[in-house]
Every structure is written in C-alpha cells, then in structure tokens.
mmCIF file of the C-alpha atoms, coordinates in Angstrom:
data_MODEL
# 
_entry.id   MODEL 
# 
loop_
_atom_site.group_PDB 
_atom_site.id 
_atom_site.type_symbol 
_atom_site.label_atom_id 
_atom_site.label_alt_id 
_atom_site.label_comp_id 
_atom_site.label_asym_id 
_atom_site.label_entity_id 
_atom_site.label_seq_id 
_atom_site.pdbx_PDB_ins_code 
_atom_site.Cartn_x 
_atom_site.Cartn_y 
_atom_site.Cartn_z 
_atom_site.occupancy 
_atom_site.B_iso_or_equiv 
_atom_site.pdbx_formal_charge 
_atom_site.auth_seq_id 
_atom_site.auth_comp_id 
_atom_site.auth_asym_id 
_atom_site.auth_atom_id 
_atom_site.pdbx_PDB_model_num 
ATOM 1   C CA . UNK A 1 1   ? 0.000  0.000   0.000   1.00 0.00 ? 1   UNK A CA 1 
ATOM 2   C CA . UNK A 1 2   ? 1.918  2.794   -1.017  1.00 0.00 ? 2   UNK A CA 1 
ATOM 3   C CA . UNK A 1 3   ? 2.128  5.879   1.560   1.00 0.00 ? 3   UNK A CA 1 
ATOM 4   C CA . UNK A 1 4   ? 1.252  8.737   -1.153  1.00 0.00 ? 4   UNK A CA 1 
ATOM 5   C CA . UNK A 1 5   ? -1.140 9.600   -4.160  1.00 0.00 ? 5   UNK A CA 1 
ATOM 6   C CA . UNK A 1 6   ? 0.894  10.345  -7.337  1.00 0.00 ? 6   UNK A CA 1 
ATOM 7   C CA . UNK A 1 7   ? -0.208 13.631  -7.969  1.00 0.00 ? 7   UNK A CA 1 
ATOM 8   C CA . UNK A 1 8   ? 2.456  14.702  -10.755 1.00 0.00 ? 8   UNK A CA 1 
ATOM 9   C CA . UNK A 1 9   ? 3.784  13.168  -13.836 1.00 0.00 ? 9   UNK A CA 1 
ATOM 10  C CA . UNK A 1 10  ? 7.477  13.200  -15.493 1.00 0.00 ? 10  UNK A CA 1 
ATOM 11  C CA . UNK A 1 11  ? 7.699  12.431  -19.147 1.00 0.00 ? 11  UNK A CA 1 
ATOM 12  C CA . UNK A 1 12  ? 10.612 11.250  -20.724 1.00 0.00 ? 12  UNK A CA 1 
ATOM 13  C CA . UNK A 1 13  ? 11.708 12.253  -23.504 1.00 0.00 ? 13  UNK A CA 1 
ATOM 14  C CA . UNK A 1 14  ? 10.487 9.025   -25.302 1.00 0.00 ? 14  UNK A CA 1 
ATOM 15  C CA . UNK A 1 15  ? 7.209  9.828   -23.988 1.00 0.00 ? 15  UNK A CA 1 
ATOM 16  C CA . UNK A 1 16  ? 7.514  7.151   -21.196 1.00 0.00 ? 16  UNK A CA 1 
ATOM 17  C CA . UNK A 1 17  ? 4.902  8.737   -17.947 1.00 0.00 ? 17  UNK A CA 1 
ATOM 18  C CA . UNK A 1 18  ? 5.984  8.291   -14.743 1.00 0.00 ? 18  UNK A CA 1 
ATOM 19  C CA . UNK A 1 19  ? 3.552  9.364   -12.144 1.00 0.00 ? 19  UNK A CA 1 
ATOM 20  C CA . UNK A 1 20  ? 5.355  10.479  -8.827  1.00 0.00 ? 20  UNK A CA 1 
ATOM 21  C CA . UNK A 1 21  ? 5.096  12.357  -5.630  1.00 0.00 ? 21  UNK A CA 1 
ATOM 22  C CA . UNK A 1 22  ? 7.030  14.294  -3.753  1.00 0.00 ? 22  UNK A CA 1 
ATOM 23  C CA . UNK A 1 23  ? 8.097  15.793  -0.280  1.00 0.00 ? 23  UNK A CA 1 
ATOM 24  C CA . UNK A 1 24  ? 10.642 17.811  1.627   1.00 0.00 ? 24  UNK A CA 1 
ATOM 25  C CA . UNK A 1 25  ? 11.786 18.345  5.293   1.00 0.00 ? 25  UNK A CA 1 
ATOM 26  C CA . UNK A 1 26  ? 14.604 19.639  6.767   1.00 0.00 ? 26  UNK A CA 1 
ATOM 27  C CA . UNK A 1 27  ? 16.979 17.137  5.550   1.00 0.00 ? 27  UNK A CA 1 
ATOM 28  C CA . UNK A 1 28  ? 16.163 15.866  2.304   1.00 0.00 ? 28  UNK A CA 1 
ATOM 29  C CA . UNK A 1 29  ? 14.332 15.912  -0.707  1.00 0.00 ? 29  UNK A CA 1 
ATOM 30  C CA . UNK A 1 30  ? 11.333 12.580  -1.359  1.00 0.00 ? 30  UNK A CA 1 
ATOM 31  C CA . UNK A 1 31  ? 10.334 11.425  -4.463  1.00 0.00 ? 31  UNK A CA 1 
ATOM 32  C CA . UNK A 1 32  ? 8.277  8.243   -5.002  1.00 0.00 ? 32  UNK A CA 1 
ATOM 33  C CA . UNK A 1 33  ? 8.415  6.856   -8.524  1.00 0.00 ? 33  UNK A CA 1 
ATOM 34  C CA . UNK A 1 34  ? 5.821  4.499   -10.024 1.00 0.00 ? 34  UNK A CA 1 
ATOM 35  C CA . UNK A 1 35  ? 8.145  1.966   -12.317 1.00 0.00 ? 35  UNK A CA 1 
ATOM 36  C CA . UNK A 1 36  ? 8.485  -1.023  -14.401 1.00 0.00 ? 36  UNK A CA 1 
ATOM 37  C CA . UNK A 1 37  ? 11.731 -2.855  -13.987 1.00 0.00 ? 37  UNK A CA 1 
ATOM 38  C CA . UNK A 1 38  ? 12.529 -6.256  -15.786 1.00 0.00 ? 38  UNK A CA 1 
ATOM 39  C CA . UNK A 1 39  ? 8.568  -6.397  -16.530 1.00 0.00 ? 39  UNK A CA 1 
ATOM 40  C CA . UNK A 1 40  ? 7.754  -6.218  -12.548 1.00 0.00 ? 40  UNK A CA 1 
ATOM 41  C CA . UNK A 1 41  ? 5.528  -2.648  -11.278 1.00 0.00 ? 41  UNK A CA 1 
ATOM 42  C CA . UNK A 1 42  ? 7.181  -0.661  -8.192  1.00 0.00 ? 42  UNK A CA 1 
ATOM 43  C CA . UNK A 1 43  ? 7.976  1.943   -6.669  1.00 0.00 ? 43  UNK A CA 1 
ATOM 44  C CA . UNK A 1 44  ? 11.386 4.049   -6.733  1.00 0.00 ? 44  UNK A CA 1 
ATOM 45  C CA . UNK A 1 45  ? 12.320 5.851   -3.546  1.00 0.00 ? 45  UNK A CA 1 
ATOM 46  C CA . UNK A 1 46  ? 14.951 8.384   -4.041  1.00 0.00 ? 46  UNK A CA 1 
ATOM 47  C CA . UNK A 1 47  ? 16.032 10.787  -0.847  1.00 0.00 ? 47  UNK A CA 1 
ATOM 48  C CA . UNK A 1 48  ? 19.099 12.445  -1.050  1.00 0.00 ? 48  UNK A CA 1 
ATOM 49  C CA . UNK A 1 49  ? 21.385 9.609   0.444   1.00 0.00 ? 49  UNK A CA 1 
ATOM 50  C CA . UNK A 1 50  ? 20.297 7.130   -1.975  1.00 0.00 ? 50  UNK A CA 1 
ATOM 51  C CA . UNK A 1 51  ? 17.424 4.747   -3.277  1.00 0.00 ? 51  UNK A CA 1 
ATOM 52  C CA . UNK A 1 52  ? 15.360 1.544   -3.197  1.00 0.00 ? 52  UNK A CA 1 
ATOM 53  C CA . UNK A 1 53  ? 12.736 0.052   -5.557  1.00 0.00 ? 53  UNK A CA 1 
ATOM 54  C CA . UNK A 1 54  ? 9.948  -1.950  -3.607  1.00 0.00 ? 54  UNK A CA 1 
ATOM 55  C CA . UNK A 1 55  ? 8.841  -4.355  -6.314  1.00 0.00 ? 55  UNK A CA 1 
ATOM 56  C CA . UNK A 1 56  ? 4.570  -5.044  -5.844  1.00 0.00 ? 56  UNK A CA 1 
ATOM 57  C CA . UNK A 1 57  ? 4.142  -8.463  -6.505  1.00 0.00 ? 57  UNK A CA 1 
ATOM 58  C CA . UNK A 1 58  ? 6.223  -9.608  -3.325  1.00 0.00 ? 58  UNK A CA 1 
ATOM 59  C CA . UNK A 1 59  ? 7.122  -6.610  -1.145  1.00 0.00 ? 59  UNK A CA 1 
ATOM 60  C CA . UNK A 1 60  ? 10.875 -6.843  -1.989  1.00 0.00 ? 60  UNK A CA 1 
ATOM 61  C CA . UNK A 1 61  ? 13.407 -4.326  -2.101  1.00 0.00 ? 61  UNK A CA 1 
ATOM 62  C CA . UNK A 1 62  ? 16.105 -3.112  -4.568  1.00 0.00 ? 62  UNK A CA 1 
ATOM 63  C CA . UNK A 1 63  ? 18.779 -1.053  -2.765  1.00 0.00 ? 63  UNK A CA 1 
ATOM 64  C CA . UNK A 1 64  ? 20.888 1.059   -4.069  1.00 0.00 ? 64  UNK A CA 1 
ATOM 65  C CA . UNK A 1 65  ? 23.729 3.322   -2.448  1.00 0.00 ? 65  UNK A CA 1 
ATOM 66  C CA . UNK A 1 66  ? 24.394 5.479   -4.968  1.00 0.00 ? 66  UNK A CA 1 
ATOM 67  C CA . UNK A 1 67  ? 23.444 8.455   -3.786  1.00 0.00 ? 67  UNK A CA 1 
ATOM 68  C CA . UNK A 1 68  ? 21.749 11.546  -6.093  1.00 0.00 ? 68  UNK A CA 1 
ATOM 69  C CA . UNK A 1 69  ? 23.654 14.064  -3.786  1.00 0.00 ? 69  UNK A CA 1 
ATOM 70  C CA . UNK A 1 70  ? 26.882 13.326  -5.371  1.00 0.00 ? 70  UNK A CA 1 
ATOM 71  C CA . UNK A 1 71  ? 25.484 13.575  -9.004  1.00 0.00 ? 71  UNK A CA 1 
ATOM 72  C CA . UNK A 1 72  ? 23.378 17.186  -7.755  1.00 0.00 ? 72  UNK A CA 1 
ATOM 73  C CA . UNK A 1 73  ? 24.856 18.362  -4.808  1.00 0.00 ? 73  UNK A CA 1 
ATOM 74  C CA . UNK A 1 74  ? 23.851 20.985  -2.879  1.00 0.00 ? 74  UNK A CA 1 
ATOM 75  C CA . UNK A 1 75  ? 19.974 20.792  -4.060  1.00 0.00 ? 75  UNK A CA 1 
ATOM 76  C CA . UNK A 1 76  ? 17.051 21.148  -2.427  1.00 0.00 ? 76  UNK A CA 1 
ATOM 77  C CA . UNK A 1 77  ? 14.995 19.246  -4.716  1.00 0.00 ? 77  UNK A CA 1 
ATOM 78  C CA . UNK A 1 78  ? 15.332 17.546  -8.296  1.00 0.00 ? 78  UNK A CA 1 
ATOM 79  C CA . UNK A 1 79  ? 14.313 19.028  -11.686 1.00 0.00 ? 79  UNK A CA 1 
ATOM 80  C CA . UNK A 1 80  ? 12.635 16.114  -13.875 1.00 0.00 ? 80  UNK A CA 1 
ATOM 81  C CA . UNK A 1 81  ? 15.783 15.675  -15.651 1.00 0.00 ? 81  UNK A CA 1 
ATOM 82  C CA . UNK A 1 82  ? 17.459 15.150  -12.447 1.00 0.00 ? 82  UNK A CA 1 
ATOM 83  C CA . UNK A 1 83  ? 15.193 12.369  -11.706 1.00 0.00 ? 83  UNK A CA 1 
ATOM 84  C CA . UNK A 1 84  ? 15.328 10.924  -15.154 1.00 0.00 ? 84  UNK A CA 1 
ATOM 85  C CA . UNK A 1 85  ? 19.188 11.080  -15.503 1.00 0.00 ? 85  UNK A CA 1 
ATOM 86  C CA . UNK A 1 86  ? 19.454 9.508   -11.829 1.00 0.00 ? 86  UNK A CA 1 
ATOM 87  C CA . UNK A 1 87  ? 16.590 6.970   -13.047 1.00 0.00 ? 87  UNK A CA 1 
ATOM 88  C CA . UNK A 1 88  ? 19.350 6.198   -15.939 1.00 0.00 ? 88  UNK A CA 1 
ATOM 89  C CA . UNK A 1 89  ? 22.164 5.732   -13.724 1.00 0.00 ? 89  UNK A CA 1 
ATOM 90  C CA . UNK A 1 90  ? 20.545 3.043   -11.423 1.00 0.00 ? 90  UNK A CA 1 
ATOM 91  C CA . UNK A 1 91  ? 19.544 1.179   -14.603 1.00 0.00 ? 91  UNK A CA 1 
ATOM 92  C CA . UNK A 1 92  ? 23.159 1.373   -15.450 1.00 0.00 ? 92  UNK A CA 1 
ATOM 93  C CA . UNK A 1 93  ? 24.566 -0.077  -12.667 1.00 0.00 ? 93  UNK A CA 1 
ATOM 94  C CA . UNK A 1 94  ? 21.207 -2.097  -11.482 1.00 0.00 ? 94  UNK A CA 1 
ATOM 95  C CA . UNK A 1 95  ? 23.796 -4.973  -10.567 1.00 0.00 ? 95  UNK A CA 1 
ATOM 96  C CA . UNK A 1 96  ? 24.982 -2.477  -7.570  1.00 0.00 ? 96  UNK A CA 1 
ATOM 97  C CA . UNK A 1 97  ? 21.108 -2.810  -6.095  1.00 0.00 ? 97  UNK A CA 1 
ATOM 98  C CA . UNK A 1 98  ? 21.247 -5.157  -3.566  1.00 0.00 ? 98  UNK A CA 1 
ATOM 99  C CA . UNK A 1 99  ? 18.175 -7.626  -3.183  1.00 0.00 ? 99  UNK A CA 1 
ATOM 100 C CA . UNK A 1 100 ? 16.404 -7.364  -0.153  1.00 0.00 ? 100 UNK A CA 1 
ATOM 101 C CA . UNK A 1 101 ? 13.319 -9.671  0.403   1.00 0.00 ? 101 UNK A CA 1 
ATOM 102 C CA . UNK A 1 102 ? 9.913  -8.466  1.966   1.00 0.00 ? 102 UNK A CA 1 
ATOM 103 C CA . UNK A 1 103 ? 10.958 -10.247 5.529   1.00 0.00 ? 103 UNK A CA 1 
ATOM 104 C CA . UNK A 1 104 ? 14.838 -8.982  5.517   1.00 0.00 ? 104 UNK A CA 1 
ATOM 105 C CA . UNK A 1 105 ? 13.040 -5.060  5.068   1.00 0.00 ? 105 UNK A CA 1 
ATOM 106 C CA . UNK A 1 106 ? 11.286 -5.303  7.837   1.00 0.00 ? 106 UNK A CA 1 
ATOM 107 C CA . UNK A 1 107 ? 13.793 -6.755  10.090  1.00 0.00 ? 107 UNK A CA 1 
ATOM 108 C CA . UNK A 1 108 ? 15.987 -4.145  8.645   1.00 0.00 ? 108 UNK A CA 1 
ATOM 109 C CA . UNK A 1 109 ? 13.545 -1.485  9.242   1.00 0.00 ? 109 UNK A CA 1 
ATOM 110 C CA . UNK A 1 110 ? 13.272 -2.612  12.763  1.00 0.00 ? 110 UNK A CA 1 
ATOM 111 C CA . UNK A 1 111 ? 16.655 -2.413  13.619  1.00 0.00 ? 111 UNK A CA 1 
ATOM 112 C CA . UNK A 1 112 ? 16.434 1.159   12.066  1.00 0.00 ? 112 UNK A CA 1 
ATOM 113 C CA . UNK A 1 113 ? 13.657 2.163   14.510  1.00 0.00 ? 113 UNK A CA 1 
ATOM 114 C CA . UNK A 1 114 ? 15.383 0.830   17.639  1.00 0.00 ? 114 UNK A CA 1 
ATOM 115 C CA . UNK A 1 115 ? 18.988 3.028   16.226  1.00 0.00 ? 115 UNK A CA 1 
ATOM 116 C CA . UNK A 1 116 ? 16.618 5.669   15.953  1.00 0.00 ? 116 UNK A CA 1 
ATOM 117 C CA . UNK A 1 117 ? 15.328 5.185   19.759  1.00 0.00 ? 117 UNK A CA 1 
# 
C-alpha cells in the first residue's frame, strides 16, 4: 500500500509517464516513482542519500547506495531531468542494487527504529 497519491507526472523524452510524488523536510528531498523494472511494477524511492525500488508483486526491495547528492549536490529538490538522468544511472549499474526480500526489510527497518530510539 503505497504511503502517497501520485499527484504529478514526469515524461521522458520518449514519452515514457511516470507518475510520482514528492516531499521535503529539513533534511532531504522525497520522491516516489511508479516503475516497471525487468517487466515487474514498483515503486522508486529516491532521498538524497540514496534509493530503493519496492517491487509489488512480493514486497521486496532493490537497494541502491548510490546516492543523487553526489550527481546534484547541494539541491534542495530535483528538476525532472534530475530524476530521469538519476533513473538512468541506477539502470546502469542495477547490478549495484542489492536484493532485499519483503521479511529482511522489515527486520531491517526494525533495527532502524530501535537506532533511531
């Protein structure tokens, strides 16, 4: 179940859509991505430290450490051709996504909320 509405749309310069959503806080820029990878739907995540695709049909992740900051540093949020350049780089080097399935995320995630404690 995914957290926001798309309310915007990029478009490629193929014409590809990709409806996404975004938000801000003090720290970082959010942008969630609706995706097709390797014929599976999901959802890109892209903050400014880096990235993960959730795939739909079984809750895994794709994570990625390759953080947009280096590529546009200093930004408080990402043009469309940010997002579609950085959307070019991960499929680039998709074999630098690690694989993370649906159970390992949320024993990752928990550990993450008890560092955060």
């Amino acid at each position: 179940v995914s957290s926001m509405s798309y309310d915007k749309i990029i478009v490629s310069e193929n014409g590809e859509e990709f409806p996404y959503s975004e938000s801000f806080d003090d720290d970082s820029y959010y942008y969630e991505v609706s995706i097709v990878l390797d014929d599976r739907d999901g959802e890109l995540f892209i903050s400014k430290w880096g990235s993960h695709i959730e795939f739909d049909d079984d809750g895994s992740w794709l994570d990625f450490k390759i953080a947009p900051n280096e590529f546009f540093p200093n930004q408080k949020e990402l043009t469309h051709e940010n997002i579609l350049s950085y959307m070019g780089t991960l499929l680039d080097r998709e074999s630098e996504g690690k694989v993370l399935s649906k159970e390992e995320v949320k024993k990752h995630y928990q550990s993450f909320l008890k560092s955060e404690q």
